[in-house]
C-alpha positions as CSV (number, residue, x, y, z in Angstrom):
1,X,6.0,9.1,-24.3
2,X,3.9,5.8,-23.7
3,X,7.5,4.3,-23.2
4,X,8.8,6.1,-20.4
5,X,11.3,7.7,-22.5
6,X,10.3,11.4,-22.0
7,X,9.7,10.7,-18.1
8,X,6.9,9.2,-15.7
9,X,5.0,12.2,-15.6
10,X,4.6,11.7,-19.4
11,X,4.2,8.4,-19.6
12,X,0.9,8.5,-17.4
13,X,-0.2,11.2,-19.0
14,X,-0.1,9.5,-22.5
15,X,-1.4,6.0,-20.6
16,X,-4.4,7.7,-19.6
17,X,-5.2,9.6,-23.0
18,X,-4.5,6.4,-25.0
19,X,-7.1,4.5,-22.4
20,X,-9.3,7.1,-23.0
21,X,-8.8,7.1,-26.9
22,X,-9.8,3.5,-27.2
23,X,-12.8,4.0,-25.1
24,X,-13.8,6.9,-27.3
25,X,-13.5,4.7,-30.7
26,X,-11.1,7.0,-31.9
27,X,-8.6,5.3,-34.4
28,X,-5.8,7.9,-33.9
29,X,-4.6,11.1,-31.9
30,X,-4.4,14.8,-33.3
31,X,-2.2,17.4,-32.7
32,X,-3.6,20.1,-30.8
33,X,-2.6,23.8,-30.3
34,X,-3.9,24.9,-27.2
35,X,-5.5,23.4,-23.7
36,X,-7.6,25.0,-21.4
37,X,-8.0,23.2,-17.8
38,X,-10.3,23.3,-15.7
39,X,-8.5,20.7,-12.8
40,X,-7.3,23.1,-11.3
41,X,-10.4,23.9,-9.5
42,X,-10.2,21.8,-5.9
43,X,-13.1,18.8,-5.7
44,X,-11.4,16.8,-2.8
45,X,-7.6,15.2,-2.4
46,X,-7.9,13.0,-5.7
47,X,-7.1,15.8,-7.6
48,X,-4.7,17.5,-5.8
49,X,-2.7,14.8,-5.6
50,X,-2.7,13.7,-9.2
51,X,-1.7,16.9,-9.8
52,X,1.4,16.7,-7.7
53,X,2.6,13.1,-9.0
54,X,2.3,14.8,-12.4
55,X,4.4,18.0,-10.6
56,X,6.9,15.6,-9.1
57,X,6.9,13.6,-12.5
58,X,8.6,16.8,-14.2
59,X,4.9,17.6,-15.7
60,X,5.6,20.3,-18.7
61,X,2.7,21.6,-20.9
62,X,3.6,21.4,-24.5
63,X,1.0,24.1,-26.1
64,X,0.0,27.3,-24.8
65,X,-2.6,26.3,-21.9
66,X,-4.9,28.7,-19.7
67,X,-6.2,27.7,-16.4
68,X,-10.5,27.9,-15.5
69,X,-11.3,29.1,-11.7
70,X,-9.9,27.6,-8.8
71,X,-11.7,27.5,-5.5
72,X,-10.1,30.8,-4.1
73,X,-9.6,34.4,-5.3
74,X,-5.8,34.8,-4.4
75,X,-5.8,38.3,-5.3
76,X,-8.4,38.7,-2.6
77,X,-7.9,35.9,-0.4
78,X,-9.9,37.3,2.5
79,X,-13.3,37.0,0.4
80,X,-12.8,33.1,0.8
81,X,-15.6,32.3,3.4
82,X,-14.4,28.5,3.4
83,X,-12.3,26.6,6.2
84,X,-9.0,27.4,6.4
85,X,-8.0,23.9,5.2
86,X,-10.2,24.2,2.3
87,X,-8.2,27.4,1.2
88,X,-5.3,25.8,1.7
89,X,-5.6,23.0,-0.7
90,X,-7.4,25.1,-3.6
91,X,-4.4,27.4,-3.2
92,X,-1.8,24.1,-3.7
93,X,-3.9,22.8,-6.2
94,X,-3.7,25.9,-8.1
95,X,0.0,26.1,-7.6
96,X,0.7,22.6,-8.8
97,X,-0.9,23.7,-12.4
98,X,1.3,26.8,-12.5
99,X,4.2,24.5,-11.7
100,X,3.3,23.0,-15.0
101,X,3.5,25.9,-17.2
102,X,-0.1,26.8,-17.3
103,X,-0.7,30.4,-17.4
104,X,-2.5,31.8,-14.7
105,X,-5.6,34.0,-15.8
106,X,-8.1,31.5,-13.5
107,X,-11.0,32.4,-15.3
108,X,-14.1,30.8,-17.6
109,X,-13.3,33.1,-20.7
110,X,-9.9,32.5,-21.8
111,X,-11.1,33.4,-24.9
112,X,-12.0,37.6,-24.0
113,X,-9.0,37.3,-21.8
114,X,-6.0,35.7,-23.0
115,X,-6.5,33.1,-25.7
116,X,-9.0,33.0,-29.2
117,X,-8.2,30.1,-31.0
118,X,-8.2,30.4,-34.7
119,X,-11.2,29.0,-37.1
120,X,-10.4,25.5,-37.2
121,X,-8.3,25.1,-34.8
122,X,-7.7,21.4,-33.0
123,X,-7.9,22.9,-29.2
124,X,-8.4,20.6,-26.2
125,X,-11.1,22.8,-23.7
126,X,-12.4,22.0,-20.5
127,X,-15.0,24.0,-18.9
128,X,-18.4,24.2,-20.1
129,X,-19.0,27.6,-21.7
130,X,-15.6,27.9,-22.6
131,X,-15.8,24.5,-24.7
132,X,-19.0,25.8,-26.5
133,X,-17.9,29.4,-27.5
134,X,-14.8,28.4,-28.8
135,X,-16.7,25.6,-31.0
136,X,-19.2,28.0,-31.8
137,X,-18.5,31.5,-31.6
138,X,-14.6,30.8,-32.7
139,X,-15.1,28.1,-35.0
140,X,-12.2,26.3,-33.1
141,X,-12.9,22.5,-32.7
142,X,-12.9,20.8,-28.9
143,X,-14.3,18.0,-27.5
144,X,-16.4,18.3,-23.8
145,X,-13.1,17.8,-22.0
146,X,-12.8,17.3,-18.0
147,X,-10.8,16.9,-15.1
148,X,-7.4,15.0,-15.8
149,X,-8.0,14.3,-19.2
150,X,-7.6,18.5,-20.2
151,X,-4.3,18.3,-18.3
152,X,-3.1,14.9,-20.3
153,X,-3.6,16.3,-23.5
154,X,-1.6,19.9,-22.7
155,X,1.1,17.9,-21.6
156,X,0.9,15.5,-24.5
157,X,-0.1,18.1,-27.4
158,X,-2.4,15.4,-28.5
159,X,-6.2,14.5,-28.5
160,X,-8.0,11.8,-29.7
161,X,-9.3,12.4,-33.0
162,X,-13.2,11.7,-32.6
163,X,-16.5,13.8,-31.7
164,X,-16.6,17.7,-32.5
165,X,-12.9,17.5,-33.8
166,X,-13.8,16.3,-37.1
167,X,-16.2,18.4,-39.7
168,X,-18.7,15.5,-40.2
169,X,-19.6,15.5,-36.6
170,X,-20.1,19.0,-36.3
171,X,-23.5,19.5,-38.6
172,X,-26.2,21.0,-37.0
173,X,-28.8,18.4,-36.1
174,X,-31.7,20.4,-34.4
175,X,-33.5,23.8,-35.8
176,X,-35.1,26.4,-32.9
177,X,-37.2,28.9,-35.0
178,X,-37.0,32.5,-33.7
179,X,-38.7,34.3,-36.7
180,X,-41.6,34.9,-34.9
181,X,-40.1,36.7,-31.9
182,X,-40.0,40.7,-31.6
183,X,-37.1,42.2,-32.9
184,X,-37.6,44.4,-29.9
185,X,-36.6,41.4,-27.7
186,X,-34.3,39.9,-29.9
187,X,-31.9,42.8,-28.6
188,X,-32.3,42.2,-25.1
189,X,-30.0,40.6,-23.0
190,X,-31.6,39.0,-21.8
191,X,-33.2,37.3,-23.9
192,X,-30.1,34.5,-24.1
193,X,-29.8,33.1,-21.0
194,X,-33.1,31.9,-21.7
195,X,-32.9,31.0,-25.3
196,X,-29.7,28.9,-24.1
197,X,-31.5,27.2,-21.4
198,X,-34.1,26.0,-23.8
199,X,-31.9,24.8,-26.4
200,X,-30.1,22.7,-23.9
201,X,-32.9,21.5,-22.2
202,X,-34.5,20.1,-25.6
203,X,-31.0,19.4,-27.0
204,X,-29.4,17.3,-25.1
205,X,-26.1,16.6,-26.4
206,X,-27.4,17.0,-29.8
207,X,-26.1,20.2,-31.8
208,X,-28.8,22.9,-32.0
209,X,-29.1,25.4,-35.2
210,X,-31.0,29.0,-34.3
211,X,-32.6,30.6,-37.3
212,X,-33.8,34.2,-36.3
213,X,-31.0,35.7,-34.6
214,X,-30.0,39.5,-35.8
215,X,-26.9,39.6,-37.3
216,X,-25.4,42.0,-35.0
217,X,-26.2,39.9,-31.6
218,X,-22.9,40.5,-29.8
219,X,-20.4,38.2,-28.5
220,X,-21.6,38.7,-24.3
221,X,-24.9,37.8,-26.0
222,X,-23.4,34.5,-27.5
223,X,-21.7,34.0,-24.2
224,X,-24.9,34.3,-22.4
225,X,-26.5,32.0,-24.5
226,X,-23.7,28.8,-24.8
227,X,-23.3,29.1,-21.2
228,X,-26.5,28.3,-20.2
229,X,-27.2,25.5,-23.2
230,X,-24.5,23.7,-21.5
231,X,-25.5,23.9,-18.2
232,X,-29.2,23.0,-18.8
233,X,-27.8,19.8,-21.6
234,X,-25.0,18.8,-22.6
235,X,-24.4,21.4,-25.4
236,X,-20.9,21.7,-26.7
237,X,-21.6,23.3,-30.0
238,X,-24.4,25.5,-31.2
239,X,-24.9,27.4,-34.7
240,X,-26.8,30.3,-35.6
241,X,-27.5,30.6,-39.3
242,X,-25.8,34.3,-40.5
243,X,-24.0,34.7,-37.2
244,X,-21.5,32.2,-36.4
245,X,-19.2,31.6,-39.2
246,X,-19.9,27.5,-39.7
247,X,-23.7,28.7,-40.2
248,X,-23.4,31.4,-42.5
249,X,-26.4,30.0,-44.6
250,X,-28.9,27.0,-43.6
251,X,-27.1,24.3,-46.2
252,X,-24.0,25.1,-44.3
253,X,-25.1,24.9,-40.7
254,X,-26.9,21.8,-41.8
255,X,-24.2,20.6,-44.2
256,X,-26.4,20.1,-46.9
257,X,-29.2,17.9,-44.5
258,X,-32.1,18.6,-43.1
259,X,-33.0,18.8,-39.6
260,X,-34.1,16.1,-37.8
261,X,-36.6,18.5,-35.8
262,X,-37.9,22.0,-35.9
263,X,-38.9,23.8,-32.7
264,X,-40.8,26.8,-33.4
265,X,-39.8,29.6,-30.4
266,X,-42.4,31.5,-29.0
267,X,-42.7,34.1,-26.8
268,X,-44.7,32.1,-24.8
269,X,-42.3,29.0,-24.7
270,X,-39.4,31.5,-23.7
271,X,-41.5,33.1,-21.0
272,X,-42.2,29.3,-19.3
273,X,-38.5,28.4,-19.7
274,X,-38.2,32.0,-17.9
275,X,-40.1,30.2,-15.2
276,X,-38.1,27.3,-14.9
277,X,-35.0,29.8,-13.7
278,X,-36.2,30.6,-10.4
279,X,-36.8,28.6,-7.7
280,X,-38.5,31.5,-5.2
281,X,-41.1,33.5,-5.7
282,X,-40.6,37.1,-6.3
283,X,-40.1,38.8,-3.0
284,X,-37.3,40.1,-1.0
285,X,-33.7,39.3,-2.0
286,X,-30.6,38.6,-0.2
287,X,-27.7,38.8,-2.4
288,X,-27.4,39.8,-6.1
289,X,-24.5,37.9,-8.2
290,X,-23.3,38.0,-11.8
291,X,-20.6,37.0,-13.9
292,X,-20.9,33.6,-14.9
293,X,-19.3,33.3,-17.9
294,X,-17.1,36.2,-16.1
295,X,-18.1,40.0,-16.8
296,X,-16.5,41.4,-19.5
297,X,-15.6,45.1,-20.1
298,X,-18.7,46.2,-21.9
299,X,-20.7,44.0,-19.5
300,X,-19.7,46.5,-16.7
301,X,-20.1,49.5,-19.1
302,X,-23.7,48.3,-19.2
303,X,-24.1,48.2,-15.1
304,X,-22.0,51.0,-14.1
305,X,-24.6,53.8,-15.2
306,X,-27.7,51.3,-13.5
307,X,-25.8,51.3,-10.2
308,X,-25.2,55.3,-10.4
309,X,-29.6,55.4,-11.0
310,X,-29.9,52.4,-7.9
311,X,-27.3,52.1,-5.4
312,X,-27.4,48.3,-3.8
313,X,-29.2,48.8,-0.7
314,X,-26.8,48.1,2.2
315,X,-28.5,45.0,3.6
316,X,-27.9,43.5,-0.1
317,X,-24.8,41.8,-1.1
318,X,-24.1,42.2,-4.2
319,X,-21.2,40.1,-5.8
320,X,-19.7,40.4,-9.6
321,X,-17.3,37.5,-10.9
322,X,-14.8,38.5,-13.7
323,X,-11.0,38.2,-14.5
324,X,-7.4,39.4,-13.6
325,X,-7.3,41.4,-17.4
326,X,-10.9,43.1,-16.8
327,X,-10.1,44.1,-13.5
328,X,-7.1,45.9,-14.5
329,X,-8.8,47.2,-17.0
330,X,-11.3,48.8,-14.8
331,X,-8.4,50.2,-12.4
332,X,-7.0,51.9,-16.2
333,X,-10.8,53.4,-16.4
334,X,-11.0,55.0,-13.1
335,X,-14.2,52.2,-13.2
336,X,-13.0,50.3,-10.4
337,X,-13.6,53.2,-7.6
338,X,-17.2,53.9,-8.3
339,X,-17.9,49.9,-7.9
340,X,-16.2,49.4,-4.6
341,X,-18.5,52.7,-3.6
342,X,-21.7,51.6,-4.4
343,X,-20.7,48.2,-2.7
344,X,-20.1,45.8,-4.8
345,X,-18.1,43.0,-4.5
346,X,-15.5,42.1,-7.0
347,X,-14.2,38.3,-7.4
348,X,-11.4,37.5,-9.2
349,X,-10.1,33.8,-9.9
350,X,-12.9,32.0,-8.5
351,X,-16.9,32.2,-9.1
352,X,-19.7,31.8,-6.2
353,X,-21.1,29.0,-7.4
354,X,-17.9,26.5,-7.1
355,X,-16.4,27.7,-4.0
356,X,-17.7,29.3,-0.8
357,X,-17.8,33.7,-1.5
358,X,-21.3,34.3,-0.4
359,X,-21.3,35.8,3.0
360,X,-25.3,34.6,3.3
361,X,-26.2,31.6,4.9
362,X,-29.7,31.5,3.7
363,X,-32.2,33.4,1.6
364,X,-32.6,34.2,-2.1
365,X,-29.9,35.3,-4.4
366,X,-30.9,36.9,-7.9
367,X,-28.9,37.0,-11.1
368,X,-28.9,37.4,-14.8
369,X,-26.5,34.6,-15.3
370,X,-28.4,31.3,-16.7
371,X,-25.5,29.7,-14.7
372,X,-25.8,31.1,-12.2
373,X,-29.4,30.0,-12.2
374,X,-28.9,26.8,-12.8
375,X,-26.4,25.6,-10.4
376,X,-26.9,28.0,-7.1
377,X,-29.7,25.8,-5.4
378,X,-27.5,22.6,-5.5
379,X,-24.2,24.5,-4.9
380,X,-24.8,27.0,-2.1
381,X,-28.1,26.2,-0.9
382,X,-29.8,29.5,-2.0
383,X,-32.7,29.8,-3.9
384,X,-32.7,31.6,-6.7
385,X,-34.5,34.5,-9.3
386,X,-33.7,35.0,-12.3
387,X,-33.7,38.2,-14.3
388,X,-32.5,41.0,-16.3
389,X,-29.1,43.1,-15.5
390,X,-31.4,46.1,-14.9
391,X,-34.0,43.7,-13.0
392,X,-30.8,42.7,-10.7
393,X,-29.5,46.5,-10.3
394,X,-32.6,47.7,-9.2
395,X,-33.8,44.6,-6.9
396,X,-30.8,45.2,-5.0
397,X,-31.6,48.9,-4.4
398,X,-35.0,48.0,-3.7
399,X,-34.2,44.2,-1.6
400,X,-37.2,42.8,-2.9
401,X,-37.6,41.9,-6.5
402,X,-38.4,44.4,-9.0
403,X,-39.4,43.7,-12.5
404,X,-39.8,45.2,-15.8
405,X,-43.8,44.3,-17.1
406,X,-42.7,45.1,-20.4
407,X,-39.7,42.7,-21.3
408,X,-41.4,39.5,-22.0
409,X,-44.2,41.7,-23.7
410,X,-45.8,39.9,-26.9
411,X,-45.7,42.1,-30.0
């Protein structure tokens, strides 16, 4: 490949992961069995046209490889409030990874939607919460991967062998203490957008170990949780001692060490990381968004009866992001009807946060997404509050904030 004997559009490709090797400090590449990229989502012409050279190259992916949002919902293309130039280019952007083989879910779950990598697995995964799910939830093993480089090692097959893809990088370094928090909140939702934002924001890059979790905490729970570590630090891998299945005991998550620090959680520490999520003060709302990671089936189970209790309010947008196979899903349910009725907005193929879907200008939008969260001030120009799905649901009816005095309760 590095020759020019399998074609230019290799041979860059490889040039570019070999560069990228070296800087690394890895002394060799690794086969890998799947790629999820998130390039496809439109930044400026840099990227679009990378992607064509490697199109006009004869670019082929060589292991199953999913794409992560683009910029527009082509299902629904009239949702797009960008220019008409904008849409134009996210749409050829997204067409040039298609070109390559890549299959075409556009969403930041491959792995509820398409693809679960096995435990142990050598995967090459861009996108944020995708990368630490499947390194922590799966057990798969990914490096942070990015723009270009994701697309380099799908068409290669390879990656280079340092960081999370080897076992003895992959110990837990950090230990957050929940055994002293409620079980009562434990089971909340809720509770893991803001457990995730406070591992991240005292983790770093460093791998964080939770001891405290229930055993049955669900997988949307887990989603919630990675999603927001990574967007508050730069968490790629997280392990929860009798949950996630490198941490089934504390000598494996810690691979027979100790921890270099213990952080003991507190209702009180969670309630001022609560805090830190909203950027407004409680008051009236504009526009009400979730799905980021995208909603999955049994997320919408969980808001369908809340919006039959409290109907948005009509002056309220209210947007939900998810994916092509839970959409169809709901149309199998009869689901879908009762959403579009009550008002809500649903966005396939794109989220609000990395392209232009919010019809408001201005004001507050509230969510229960730690994403979300994190990134709507800088991205749309909103300001935000956080808070719980049912917090959301009945906001929206209300247009002003409405919360629950009991959730952050200490026991």
């Amino acid at each position: 490949m590095l020759a020019g004997e399998e074609g230019p559009a290799l041979q860059m490709a490889m040039r570019i992961l070999a560069t990228m090797a070296a800087v690394y400090g890895a002394p060799r590449l690794l086969d890998i069995t799947s790629a999820h990229i998130d390039g496809c989502l439109y930044h400026g012409l840099s990227g679009l046209e990378f992607a064509q050279r490697l199109v006009e190259g004869g670019a082929r992916v060589r292991v199953p490889t999913t794409l992560n949002v683009g910029a527009i919902d082509l299902l629904h293309p009239d949702q797009f409030q960008g220019s008409a130039e904008l849409a134009g280019r996210a749409t050829a952007l997204m067409a040039a990874y298609q070109a390559m083989g890549c299959i075409p879910i556009w969403t930041c779950t491959p792995y509820q939607a398409y693809q679960r990598p096995a435990f142990g697995a050598q995967i090459a995964w861009a996108e944020s919460n995708a990368i630490v799910f499947a390194n922590s939830v799966l057990g798969a093993r990914t490096n942070r991967y990015g723009d270009f480089i994701d697309i380099c090692a799908a068409l290669t097959g390879r990656a280079p062998a340092v960081g999370l893809h080897l076992a003895e990088n992959r110990r837990g370094q950090l230990l957050f203490d929940l055994r002293g928090i409620p079980e009562r909140l434990l089971r909340e939702d809720v509770l893991f957008p803001v457990l995730g934002y406070l591992l991240g924001a005292r983790s770093g890059s460093k791998i964080p170990v939770i001891a405290g979790l229930l055993p049955e905490t669900t997988e949307d729970q887990l989603k919630a949780l990675g999603a927001a570590a990574a967007s508050s630090g730069a968490v790629a891998l997280f392990h929860a001692i009798g949950v996630t299945p490198e941490a089934v005991t504390f000598g494996e998550a810690f691979q027979g060490g100790q921890p270099e620090q213990v952080i003991e959680v507190s209702v009180a520490l969670l309630r001022e990381t609560l805090g830190r999520l909203s950027t407004a003060p409680d008051g009236a709302i504009q526009v009400v968004a979730l799905g980021s990671p995208h909603f999955s089936l049994a997320e919408f189970a969980s808001l369908l009866p809340l919006l039959a209790r409290h109907p948005p309010h009509p002056g309220v947008e209210f947007i939900v992001c998810t994916n092509r196979v839970v959409l169809a899903m709901l149309e199998e349910r009869g689901w879908r009807q009762p959403l579009q009725e009550a008002g809500v907005r649903l966005i396939v193929d794109t989220c609000v946060v990395v392209a232009p879907m919010v019809r408001a200008r201005h004001g507050v939008l509230m969510t229960n997404s730690g994403k979300f969260a994190h990134y709507t001030p800088g991205n749309t120009g909103l300001q935000v509050i956080f808070g719980s799905l049912e917090e959301c649901v009945r906001s929206a009816a209300a247009g002003r904030v409405w919360r629950d005095p009991e959730l952050w309760a200490e026991e």
